[in-house]
C-alpha positions in Angstrom: 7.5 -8.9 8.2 7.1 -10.8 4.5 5.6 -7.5 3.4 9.1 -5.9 3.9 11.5 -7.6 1.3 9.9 -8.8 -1.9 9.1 -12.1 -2.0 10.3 -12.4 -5.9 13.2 -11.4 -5.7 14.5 -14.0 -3.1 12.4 -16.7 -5.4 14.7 -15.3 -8.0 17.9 -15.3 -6.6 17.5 -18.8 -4.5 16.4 -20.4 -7.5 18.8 -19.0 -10.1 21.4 -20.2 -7.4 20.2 -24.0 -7.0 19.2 -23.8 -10.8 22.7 -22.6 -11.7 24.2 -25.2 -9.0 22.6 -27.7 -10.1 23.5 -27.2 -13.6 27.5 -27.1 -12.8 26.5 -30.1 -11.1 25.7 -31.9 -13.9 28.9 -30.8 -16.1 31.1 -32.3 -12.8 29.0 -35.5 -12.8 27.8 -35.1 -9.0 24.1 -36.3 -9.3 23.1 -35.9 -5.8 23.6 -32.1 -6.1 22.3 -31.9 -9.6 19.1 -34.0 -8.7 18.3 -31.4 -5.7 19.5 -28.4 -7.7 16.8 -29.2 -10.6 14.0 -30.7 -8.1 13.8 -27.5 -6.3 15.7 -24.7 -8.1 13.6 -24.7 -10.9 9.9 -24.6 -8.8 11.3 -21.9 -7.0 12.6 -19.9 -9.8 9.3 -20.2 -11.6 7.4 -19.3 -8.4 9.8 -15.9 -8.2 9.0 -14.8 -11.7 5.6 -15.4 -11.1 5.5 -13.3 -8.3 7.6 -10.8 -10.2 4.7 -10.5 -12.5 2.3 -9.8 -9.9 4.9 -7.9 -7.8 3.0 -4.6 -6.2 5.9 -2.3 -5.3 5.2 -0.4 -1.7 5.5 3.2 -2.0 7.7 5.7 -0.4 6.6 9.3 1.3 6.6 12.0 -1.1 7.8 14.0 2.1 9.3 12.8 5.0 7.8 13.4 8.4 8.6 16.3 10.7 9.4 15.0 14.5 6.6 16.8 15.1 4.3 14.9 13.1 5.8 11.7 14.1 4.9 12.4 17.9 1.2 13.3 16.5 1.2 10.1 14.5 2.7 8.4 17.8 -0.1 10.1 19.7 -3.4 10.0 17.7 -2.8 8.0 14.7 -5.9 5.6 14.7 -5.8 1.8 14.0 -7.1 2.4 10.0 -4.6 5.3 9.6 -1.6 2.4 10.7 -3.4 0.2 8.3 -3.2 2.3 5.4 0.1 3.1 5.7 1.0 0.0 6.5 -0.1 -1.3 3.6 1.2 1.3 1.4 4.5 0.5 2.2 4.7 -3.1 1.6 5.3 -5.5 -1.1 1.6 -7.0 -2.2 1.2 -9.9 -4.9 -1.9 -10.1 -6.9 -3.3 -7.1 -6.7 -4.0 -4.3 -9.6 -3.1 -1.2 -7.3 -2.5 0.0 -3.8 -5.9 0.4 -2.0 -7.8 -1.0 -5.2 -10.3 -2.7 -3.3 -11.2 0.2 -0.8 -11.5 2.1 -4.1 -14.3 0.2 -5.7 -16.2 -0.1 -2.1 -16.6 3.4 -1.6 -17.8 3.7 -5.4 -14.4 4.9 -6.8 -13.9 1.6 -8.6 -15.1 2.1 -11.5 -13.2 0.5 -15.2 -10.0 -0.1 -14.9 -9.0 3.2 -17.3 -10.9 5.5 -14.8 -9.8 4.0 -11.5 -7.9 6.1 -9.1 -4.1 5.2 -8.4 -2.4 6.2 -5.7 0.7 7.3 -6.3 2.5 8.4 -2.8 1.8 9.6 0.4 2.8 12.1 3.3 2.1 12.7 6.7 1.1 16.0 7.9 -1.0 18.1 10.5 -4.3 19.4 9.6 -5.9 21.9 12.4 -3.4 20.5 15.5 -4.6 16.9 14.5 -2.3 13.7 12.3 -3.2 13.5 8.8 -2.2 11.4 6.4 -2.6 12.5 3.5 -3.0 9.9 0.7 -1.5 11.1 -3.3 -4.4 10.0 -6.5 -3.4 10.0 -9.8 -6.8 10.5 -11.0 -7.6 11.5 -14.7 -10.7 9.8 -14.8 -13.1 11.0 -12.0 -13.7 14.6 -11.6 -13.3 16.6 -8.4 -17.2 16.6 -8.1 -17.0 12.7 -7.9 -14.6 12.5 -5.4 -16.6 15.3 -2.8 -20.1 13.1 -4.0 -18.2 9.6 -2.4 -16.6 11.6 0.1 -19.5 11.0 3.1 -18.8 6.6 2.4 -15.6 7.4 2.5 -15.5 8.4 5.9 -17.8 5.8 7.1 -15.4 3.2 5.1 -12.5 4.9 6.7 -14.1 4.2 10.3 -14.8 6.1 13.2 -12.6 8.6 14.3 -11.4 10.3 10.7 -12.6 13.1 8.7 -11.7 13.2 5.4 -10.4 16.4 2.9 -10.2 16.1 -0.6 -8.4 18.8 -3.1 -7.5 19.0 -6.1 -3.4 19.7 -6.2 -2.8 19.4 -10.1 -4.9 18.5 -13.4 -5.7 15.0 -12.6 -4.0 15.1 -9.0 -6.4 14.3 -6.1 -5.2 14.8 -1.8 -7.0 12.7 0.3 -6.5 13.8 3.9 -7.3 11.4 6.6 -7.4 13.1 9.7 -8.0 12.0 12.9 -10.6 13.4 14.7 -10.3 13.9 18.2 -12.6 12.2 20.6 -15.7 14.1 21.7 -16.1 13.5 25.2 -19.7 14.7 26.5 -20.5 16.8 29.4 -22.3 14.8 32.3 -25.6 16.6 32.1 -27.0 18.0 35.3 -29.9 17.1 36.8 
């Protein structure tokens, strides 16, 4: 739910309001309001621009989905798939860029001027199974790079997801992570 509205921009508004209160508070000569306006307006105005600095916008779909995808996504969409797109389209505080972390464990991390960025997403279906399909600016890492880290990035990626990776422009990179049904074994006869 926090991850939904951005957290600096109601530290921004509530304390510009009891800031600005407090202030007019202080012309009028009413010290009980001033005294609370200035006590906590001014924390919480600092505290919302210093979120604002660190303020990680969530993205948007490059595409929206088909109904068709939806009911896929409804259907097979596995618990790291929800994650991921989950926490694409949040607000997130701290944090250099969306997935940065997963980046560097799966040996994509590497400085900051070469690091993958994703950039969007979309949701599609990839031989009858959900895909979500995850948009890299990438001018530093070649497509060669991406297909030698593509084997620890399924395993990051969990069980139950294959992974595609193309190139769709210069310094573009798809990653596709589709689900993968479940293999159910024959009962071998004795």
């Amino acid at each position: 739910m926090l991850g939904r509205f951005s957290l600096a921009t109601t530290g921004l508004t509530v304390g510009s309001i009891m800031t600005v209160s407090a202030i007019i508070a202080y012309i009028f000569e009413n010290a009980t309001i001033n005294l609370i306006g200035f006590s906590y307006g001014i924390p919480i105005l600092l505290g919302g621009i210093a979120f604002k600095i660190t303020e990680l916008k969530p993205l948007k779909a490059s595409q929206p989905p088909t109904p068709e995808v939806v009911a896929l996504r409804e259907a097979q969409q596995t618990k790291t798939q929800k994650m991921v797109r989950k926490d694409l389209t949040r607000y997130w505080y701290g944090q250099d860029a969306h997935l940065d972390t997963a980046l560097k464990k799966v040996g994509l991390g590497p400085p900051k001027d070469e690091q993958p960025v994703v950039t969007g997403f979309h949701e599609g279906i990839v031989d009858e199974a959900y895909a979500l399909v995850l948009e890299f600016s990438s001018p530093g890492l070649s497509l060669d790079t991406w297909h030698l880290r593509q084997p620890k990035i399924e395993r990051y990626f969990g069980p139950g997801i294959r992974t595609e990776i193309t190139q769709t422009g210069e310094e573009t990179i798809h990653l596709a992570l589709i689900t993968q049904p479940a293999t159910v074994e024959e009962p071998v006869s004795v």
